[in-house]
Every structure is written in C-alpha cells, then in structure tokens.
N, CA, C and O atoms as a Maestro MAE file, in Angstrom:
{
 s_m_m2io_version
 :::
 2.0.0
}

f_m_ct {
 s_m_title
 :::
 protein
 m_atom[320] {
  # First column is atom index #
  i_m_mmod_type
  r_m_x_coord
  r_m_y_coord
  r_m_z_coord
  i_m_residue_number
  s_m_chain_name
  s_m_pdb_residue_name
  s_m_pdb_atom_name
  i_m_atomic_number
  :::
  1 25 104.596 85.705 55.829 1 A "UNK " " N  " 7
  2 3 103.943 84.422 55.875 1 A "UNK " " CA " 6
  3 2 104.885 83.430 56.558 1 A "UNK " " C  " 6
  4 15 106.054 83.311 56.192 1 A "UNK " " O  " 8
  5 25 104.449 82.850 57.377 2 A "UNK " " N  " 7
  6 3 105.078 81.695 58.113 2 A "UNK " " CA " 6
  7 2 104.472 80.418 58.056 2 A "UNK " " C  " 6
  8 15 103.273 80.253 58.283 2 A "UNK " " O  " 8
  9 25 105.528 79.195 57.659 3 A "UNK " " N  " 7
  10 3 104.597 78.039 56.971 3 A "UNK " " CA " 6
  11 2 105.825 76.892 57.954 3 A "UNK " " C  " 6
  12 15 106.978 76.953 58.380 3 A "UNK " " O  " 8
  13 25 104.856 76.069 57.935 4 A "UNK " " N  " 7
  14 3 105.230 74.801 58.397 4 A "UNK " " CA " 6
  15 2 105.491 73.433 58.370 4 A "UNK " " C  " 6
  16 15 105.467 72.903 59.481 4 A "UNK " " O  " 8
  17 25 105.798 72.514 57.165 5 A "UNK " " N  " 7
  18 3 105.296 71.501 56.983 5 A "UNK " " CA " 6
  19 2 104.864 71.503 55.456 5 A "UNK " " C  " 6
  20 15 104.540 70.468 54.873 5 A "UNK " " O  " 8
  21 25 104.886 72.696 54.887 6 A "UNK " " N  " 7
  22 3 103.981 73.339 53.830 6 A "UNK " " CA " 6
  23 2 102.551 73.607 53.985 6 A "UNK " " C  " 6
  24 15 101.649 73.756 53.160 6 A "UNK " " O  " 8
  25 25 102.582 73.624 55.098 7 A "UNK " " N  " 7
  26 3 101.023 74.430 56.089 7 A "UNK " " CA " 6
  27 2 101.200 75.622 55.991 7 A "UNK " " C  " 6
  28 15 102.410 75.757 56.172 7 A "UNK " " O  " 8
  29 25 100.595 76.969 55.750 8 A "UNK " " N  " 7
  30 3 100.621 78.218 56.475 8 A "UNK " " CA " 6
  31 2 100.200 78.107 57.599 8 A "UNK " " C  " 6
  32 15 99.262 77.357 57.865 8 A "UNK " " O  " 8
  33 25 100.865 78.895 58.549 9 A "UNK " " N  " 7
  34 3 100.760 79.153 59.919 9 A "UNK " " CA " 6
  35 2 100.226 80.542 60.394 9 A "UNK " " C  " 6
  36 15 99.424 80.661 61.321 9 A "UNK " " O  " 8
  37 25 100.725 81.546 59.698 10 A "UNK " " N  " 7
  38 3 100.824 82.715 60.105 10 A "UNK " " CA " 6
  39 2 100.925 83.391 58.697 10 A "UNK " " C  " 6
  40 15 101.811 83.461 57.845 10 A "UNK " " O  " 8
  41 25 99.511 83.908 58.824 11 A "UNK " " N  " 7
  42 3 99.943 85.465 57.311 11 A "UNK " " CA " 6
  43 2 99.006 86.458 57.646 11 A "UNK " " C  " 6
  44 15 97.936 86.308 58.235 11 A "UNK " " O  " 8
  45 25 99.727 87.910 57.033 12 A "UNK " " N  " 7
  46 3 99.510 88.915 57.613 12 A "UNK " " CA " 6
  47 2 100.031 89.744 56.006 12 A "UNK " " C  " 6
  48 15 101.103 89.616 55.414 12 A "UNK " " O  " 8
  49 25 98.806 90.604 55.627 13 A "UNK " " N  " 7
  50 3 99.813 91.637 54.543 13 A "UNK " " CA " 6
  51 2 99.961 92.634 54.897 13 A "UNK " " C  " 6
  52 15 100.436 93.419 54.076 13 A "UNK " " O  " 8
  53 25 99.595 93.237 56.515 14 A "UNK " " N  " 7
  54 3 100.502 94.071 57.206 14 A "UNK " " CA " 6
  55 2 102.025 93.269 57.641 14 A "UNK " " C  " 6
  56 15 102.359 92.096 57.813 14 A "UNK " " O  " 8
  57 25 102.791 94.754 57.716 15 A "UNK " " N  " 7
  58 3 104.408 94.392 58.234 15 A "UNK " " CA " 6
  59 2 104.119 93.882 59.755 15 A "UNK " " C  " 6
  60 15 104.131 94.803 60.572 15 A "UNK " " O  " 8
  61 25 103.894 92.752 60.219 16 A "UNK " " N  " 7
  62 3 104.176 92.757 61.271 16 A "UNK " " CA " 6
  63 2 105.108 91.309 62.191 16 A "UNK " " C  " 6
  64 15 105.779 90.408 61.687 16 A "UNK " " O  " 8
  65 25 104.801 91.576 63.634 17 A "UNK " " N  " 7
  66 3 105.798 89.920 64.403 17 A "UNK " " CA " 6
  67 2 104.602 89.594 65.035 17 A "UNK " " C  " 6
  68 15 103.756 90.254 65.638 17 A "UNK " " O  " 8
  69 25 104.720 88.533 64.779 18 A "UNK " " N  " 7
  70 3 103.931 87.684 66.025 18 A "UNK " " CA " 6
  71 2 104.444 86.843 66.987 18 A "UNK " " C  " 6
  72 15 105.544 86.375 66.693 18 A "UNK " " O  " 8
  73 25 103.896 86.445 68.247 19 A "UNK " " N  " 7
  74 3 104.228 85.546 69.215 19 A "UNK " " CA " 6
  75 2 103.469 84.842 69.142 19 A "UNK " " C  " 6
  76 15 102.344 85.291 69.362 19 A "UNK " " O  " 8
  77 25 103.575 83.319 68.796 20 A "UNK " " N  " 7
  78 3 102.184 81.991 69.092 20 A "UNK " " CA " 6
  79 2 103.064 81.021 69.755 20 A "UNK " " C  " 6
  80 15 104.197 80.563 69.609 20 A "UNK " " O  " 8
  81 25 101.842 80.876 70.719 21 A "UNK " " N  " 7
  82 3 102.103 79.536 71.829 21 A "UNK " " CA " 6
  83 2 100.946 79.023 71.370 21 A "UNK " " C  " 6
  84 15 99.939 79.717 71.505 21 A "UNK " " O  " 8
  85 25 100.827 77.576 70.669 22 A "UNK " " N  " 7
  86 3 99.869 76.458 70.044 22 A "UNK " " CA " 6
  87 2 100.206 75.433 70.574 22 A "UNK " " C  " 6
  88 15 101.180 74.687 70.472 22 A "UNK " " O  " 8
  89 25 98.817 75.465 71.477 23 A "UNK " " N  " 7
  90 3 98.350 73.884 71.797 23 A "UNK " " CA " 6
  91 2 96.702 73.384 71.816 23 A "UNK " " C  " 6
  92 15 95.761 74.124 72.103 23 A "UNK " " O  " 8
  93 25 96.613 72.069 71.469 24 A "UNK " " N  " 7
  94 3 94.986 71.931 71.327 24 A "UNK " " CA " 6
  95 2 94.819 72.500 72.219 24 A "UNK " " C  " 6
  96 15 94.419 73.440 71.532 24 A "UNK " " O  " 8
  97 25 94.719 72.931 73.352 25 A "UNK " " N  " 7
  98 3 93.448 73.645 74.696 25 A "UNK " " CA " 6
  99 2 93.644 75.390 74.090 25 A "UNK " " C  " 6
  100 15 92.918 76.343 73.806 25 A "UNK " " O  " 8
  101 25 95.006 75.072 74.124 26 A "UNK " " N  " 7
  102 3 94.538 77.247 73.556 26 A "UNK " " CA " 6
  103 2 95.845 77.590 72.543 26 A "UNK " " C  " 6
  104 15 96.748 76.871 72.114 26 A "UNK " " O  " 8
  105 25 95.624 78.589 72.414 27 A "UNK " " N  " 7
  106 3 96.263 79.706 71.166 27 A "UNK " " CA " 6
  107 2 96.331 80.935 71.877 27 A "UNK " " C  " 6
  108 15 95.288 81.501 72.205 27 A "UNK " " O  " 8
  109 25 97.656 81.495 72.200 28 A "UNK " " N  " 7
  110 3 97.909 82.328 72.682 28 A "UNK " " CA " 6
  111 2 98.884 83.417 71.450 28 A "UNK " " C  " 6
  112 15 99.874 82.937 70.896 28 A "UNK " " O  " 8
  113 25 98.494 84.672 71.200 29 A "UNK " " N  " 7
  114 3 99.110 85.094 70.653 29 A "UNK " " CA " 6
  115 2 99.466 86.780 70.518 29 A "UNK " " C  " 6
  116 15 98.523 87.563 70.636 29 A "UNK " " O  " 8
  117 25 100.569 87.203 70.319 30 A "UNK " " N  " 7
  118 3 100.834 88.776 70.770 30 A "UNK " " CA " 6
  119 2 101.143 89.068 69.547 30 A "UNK " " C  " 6
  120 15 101.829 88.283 68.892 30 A "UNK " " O  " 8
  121 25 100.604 90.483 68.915 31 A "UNK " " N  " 7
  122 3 100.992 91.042 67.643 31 A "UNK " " CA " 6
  123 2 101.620 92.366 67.780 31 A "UNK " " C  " 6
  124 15 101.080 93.225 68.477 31 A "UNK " " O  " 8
  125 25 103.144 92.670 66.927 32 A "UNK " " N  " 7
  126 3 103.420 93.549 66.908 32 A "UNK " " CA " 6
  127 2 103.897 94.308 65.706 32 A "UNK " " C  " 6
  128 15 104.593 93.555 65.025 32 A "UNK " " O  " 8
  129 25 103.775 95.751 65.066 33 A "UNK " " N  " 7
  130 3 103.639 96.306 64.224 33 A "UNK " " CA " 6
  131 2 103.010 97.308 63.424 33 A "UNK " " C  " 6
  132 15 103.001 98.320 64.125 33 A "UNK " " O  " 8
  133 25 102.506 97.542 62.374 34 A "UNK " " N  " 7
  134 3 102.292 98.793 61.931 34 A "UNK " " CA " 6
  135 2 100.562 99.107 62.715 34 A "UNK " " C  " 6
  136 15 99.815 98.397 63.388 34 A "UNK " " O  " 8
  137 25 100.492 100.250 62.298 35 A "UNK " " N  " 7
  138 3 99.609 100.744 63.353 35 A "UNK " " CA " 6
  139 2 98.083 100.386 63.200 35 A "UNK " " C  " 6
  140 15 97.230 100.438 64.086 35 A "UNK " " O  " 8
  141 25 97.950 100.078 62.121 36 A "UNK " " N  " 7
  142 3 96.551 99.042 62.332 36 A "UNK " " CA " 6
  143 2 96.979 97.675 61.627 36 A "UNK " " C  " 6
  144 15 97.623 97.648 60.579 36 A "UNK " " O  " 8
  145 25 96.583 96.632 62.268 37 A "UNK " " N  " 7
  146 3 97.539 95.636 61.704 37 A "UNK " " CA " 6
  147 2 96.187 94.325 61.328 37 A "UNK " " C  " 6
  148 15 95.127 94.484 61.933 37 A "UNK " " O  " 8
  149 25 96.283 93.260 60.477 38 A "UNK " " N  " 7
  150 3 95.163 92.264 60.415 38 A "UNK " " CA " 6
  151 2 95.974 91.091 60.086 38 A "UNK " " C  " 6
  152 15 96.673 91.156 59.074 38 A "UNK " " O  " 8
  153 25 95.982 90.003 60.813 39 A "UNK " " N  " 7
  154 3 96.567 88.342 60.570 39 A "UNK " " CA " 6
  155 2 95.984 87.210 60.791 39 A "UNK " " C  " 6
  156 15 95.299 87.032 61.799 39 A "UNK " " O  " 8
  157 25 96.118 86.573 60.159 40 A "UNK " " N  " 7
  158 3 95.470 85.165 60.333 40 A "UNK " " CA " 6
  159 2 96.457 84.135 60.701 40 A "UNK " " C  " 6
  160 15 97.665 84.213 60.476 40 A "UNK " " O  " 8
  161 25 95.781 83.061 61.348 41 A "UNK " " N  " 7
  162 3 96.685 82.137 62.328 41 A "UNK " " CA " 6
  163 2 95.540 80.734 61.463 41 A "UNK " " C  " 6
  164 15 94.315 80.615 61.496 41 A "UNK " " O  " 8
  165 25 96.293 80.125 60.968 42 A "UNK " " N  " 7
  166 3 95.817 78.501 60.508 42 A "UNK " " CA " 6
  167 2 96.419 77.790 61.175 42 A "UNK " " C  " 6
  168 15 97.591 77.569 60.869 42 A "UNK " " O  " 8
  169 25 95.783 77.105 62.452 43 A "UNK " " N  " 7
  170 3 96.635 75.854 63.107 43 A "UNK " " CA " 6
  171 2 95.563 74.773 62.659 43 A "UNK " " C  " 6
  172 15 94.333 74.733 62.696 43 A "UNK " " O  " 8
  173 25 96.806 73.702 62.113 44 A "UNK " " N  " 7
  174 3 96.495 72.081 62.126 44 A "UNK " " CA " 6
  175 2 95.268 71.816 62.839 44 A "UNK " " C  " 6
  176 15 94.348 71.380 62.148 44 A "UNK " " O  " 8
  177 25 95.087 71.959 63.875 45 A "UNK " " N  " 7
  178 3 93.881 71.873 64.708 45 A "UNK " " CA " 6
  179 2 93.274 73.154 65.442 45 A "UNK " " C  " 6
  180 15 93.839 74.224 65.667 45 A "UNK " " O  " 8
  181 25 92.347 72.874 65.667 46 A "UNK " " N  " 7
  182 3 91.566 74.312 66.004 46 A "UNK " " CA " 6
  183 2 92.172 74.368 67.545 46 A "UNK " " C  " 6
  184 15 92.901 73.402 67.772 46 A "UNK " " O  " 8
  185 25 92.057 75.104 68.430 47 A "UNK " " N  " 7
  186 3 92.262 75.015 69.480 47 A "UNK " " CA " 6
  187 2 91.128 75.006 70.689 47 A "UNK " " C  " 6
  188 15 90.162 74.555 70.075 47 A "UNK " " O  " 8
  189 25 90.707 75.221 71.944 48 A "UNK " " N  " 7
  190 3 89.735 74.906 72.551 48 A "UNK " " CA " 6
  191 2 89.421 76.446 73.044 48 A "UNK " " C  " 6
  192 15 88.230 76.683 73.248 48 A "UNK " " O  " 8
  193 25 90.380 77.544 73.261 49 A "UNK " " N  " 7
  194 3 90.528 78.473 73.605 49 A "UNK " " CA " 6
  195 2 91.669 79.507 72.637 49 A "UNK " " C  " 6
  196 15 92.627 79.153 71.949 49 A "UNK " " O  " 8
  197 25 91.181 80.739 72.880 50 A "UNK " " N  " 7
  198 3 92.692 81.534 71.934 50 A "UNK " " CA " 6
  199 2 92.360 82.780 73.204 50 A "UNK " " C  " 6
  200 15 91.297 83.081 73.747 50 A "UNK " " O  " 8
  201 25 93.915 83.383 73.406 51 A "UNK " " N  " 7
  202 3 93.835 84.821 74.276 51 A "UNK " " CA " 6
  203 2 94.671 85.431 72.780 51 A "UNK " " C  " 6
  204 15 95.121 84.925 71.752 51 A "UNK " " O  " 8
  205 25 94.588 86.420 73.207 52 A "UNK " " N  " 7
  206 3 95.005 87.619 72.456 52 A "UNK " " CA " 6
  207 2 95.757 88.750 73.670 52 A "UNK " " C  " 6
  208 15 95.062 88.981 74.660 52 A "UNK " " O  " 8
  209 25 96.898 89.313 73.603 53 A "UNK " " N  " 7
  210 3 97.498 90.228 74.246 53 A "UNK " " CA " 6
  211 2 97.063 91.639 74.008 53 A "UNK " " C  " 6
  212 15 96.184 91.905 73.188 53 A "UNK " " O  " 8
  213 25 97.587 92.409 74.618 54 A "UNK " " N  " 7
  214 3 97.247 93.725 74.229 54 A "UNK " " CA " 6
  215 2 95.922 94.392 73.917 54 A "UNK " " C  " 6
  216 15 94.968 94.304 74.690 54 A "UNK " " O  " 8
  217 25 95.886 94.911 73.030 55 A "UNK " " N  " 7
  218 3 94.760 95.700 72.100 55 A "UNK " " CA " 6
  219 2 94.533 94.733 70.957 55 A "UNK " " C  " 6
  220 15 93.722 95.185 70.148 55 A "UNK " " O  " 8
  221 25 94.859 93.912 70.746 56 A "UNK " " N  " 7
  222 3 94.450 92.926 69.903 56 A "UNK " " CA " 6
  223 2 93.254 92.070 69.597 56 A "UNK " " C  " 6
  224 15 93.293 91.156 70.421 56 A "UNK " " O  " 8
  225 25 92.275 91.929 68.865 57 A "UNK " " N  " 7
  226 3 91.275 91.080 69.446 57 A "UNK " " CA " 6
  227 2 90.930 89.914 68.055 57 A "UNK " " C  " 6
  228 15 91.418 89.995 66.927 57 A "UNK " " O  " 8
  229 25 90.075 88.995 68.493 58 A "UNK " " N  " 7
  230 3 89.685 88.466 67.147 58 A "UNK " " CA " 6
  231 2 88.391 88.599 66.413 58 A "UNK " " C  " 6
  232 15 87.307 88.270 66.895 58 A "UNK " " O  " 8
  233 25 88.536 89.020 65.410 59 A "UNK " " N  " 7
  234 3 87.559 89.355 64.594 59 A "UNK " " CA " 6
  235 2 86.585 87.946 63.780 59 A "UNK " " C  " 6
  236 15 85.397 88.029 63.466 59 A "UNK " " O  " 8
  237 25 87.257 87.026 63.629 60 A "UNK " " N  " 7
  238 3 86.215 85.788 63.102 60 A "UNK " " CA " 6
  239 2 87.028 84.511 63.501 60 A "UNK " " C  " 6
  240 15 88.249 84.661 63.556 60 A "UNK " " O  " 8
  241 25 86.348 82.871 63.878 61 A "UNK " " N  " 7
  242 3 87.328 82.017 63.896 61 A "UNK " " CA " 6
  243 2 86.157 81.074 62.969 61 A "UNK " " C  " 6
  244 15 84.993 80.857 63.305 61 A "UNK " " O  " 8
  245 25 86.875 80.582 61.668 62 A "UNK " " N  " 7
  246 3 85.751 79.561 61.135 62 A "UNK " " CA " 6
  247 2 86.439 78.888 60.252 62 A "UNK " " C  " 6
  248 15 87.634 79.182 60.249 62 A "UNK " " O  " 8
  249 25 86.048 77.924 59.346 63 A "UNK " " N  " 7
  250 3 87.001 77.270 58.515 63 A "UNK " " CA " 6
  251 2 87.926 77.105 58.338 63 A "UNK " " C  " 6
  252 15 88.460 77.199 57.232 63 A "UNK " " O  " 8
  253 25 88.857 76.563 60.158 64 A "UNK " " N  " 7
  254 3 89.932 76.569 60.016 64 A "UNK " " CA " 6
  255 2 90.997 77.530 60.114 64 A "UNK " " C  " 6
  256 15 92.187 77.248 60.259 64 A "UNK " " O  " 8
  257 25 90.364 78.995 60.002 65 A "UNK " " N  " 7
  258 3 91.253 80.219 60.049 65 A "UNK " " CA " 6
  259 2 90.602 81.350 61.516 65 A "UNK " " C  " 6
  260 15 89.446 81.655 61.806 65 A "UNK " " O  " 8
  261 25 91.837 81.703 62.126 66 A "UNK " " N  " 7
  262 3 91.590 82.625 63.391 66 A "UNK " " CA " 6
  263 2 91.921 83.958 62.292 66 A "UNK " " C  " 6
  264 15 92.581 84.017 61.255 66 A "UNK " " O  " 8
  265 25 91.343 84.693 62.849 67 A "UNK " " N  " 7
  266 3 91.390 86.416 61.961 67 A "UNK " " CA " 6
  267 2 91.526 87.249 63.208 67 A "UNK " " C  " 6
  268 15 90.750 87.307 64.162 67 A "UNK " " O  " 8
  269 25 93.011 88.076 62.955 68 A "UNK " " N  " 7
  270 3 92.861 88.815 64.107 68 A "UNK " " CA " 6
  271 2 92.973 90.148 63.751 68 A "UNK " " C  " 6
  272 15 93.631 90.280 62.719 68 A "UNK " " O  " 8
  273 25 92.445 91.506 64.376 69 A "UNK " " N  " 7
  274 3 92.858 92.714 64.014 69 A "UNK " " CA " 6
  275 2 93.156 93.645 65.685 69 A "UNK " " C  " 6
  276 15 92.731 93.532 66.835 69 A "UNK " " O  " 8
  277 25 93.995 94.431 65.052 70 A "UNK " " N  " 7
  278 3 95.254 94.807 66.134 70 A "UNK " " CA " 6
  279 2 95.029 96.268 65.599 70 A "UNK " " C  " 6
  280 15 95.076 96.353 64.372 70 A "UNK " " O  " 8
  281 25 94.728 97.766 66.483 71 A "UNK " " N  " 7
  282 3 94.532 98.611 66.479 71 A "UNK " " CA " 6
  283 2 95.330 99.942 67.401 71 A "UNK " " C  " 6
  284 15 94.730 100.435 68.356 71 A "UNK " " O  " 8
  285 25 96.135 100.232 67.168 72 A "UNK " " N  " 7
  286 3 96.979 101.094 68.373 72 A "UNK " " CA " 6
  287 2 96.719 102.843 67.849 72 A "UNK " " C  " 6
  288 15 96.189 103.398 66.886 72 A "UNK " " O  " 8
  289 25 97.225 103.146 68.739 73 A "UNK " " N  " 7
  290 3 97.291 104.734 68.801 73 A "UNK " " CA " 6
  291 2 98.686 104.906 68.168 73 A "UNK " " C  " 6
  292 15 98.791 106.091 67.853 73 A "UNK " " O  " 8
  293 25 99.422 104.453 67.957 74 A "UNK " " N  " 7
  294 3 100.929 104.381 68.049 74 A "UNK " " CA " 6
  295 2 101.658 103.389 67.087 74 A "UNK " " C  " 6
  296 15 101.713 102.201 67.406 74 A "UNK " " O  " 8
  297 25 102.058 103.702 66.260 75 A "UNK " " N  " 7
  298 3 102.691 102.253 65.098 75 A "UNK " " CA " 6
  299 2 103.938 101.771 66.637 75 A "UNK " " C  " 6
  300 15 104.264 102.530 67.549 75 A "UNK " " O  " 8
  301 25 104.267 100.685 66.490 76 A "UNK " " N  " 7
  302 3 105.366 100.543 67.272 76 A "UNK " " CA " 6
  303 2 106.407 99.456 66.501 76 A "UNK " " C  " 6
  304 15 106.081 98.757 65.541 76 A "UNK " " O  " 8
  305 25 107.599 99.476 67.080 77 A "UNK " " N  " 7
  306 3 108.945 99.319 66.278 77 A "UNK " " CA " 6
  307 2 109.297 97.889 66.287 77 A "UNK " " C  " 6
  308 15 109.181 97.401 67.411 77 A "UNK " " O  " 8
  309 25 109.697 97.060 65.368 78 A "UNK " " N  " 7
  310 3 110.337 95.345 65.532 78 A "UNK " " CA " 6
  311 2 111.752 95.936 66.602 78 A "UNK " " C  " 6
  312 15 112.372 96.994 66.708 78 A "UNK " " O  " 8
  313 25 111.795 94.719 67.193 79 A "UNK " " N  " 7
  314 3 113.100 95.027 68.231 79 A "UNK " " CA " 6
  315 2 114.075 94.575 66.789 79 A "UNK " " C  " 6
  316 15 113.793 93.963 65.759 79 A "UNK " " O  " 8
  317 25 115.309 95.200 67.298 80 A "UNK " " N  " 7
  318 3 116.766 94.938 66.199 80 A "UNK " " CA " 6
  319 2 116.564 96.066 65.447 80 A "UNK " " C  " 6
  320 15 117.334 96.339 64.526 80 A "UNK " " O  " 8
  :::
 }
 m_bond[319] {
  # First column is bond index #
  i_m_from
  i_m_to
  i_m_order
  :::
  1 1 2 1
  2 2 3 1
  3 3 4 2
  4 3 5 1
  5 5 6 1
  6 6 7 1
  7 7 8 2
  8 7 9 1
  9 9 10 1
  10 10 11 1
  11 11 12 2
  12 11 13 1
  13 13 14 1
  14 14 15 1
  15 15 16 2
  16 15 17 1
  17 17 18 1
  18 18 19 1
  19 19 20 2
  20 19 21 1
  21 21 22 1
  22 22 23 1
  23 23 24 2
  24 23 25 1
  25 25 26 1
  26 26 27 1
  27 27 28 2
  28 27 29 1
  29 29 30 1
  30 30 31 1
  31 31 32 2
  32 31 33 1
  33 33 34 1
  34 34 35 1
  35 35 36 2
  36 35 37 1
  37 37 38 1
  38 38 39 1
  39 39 40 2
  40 39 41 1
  41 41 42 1
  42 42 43 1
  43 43 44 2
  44 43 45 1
  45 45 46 1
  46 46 47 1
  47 47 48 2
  48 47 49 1
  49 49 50 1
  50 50 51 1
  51 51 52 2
  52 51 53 1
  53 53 54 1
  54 54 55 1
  55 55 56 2
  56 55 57 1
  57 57 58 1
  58 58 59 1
  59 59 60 2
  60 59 61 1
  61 61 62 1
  62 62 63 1
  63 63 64 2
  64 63 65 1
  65 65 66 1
  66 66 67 1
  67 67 68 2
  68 67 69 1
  69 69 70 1
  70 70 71 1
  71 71 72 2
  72 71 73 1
  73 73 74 1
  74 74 75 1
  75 75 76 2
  76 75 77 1
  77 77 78 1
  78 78 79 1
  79 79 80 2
  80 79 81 1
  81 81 82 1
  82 82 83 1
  83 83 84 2
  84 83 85 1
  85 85 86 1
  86 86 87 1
  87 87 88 2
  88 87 89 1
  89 89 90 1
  90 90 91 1
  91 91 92 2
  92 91 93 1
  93 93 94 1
  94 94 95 1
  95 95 96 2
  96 95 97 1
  97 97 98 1
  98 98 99 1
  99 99 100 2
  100 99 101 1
  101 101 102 1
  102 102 103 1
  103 103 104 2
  104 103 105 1
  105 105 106 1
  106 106 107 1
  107 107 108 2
  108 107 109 1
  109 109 110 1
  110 110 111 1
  111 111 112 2
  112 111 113 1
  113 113 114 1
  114 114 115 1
  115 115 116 2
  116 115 117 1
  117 117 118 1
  118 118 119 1
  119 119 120 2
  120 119 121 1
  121 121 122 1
  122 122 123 1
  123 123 124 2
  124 123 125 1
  125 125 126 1
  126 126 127 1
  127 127 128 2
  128 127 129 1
  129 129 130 1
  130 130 131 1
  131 131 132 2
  132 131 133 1
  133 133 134 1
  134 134 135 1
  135 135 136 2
  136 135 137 1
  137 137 138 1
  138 138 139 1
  139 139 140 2
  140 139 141 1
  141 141 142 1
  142 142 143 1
  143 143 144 2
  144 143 145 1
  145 145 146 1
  146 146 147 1
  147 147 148 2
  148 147 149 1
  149 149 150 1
  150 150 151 1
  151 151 152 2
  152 151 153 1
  153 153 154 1
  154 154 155 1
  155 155 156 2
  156 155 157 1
  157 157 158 1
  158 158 159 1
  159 159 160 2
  160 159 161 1
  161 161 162 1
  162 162 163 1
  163 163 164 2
  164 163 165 1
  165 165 166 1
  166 166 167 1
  167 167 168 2
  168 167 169 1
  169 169 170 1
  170 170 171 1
  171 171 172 2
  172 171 173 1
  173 173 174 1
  174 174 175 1
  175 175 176 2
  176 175 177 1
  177 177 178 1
  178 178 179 1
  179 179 180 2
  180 179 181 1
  181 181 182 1
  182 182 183 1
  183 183 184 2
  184 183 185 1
  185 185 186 1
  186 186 187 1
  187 187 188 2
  188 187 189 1
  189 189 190 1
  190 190 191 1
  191 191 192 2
  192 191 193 1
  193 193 194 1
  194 194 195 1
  195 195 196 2
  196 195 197 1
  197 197 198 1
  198 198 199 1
  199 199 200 2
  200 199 201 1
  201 201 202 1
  202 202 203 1
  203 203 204 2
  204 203 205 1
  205 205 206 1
  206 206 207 1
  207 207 208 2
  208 207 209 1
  209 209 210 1
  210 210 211 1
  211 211 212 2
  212 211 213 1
  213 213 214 1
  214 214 215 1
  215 215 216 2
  216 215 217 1
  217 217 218 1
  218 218 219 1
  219 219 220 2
  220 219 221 1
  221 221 222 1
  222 222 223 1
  223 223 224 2
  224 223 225 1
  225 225 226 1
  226 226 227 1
  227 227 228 2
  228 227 229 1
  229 229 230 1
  230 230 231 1
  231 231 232 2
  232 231 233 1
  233 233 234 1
  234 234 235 1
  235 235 236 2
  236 235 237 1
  237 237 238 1
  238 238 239 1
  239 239 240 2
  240 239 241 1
  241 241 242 1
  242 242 243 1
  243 243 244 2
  244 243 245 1
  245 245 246 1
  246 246 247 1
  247 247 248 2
  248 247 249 1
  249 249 250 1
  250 250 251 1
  251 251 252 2
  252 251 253 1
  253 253 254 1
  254 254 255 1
  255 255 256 2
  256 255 257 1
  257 257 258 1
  258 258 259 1
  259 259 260 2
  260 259 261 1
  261 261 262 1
  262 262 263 1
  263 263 264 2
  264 263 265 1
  265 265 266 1
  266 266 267 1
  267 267 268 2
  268 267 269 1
  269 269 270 1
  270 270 271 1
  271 271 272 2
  272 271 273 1
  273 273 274 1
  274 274 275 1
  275 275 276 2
  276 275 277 1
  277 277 278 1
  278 278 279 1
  279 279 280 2
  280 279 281 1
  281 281 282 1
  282 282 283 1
  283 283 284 2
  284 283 285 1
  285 285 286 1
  286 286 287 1
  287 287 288 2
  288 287 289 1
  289 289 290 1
  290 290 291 1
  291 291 292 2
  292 291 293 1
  293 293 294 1
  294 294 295 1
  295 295 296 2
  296 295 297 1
  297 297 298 1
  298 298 299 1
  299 299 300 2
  300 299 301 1
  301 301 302 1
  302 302 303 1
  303 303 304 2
  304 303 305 1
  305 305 306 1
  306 306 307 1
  307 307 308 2
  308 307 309 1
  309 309 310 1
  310 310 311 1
  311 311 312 2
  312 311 313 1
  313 313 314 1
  314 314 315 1
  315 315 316 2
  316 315 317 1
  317 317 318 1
  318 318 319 1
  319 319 320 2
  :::
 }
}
C-alpha cells in the first residue's frame, strides 16, 4: 500500500511494483510482479485519460478507484 497525505494511492494484495505518472489529463501506469497480479490506483482527482503498459489492462474505473488486472505467462522478478 502506498499512501500520501494519508490518501491511499496505490494498493494491491498481490506482491507487486508499480510505476505512476499522475496528472489531471492522464494516468500512466506499469505493473510489475507475481504472475497474475490486481491493483487499485486512488488519485485525488480522476484523470481525463489512463494508459496501461504491457499486458496490463483496466478492469473498472468508478467511485474514485482505477482497478487494474495484470496477467503474464511468466511471474517476473523486482529488480535488486
């Protein structure tokens, strides 16, 4: 869980990393980790647009919460 302000930002009860670039026009974000993975992204404001990297896609955006689920052939590794 990643919090901000005492906002959540980022939670996931898969092990995983994320990359977010947040700005009102978009939400850009890359997920990496166990081999089927599901996270949610709560930004302060909604955004106007969201991409998703990879095999990643989003599954619902509503009340405030983006839901994403991430599906690989392959678990892959945190760098370090």
């Amino acid at each position: 869980m990643l919090r901000h302000s005492g906002h959540t930002l980022f939670a996931s009860m898969s092990r995983a990393t994320a990359c977010l670039e947040l700005s009102p026009a978009e939400l850009s974000v890359a997920l990496r980790g166990q081999h089927y993975l599901r996270a949610e992204v709560r930004p302060a404001v909604m955004p106007q647009r969201v991409t998703v990297e990879e095999n990643a896609e989003v599954i619902s955006s509503d009340n405030g919460v983006i839901t994403f689920g991430q599906s690989s052939s392959m678990a892959t590794h945190r760098p370090g």
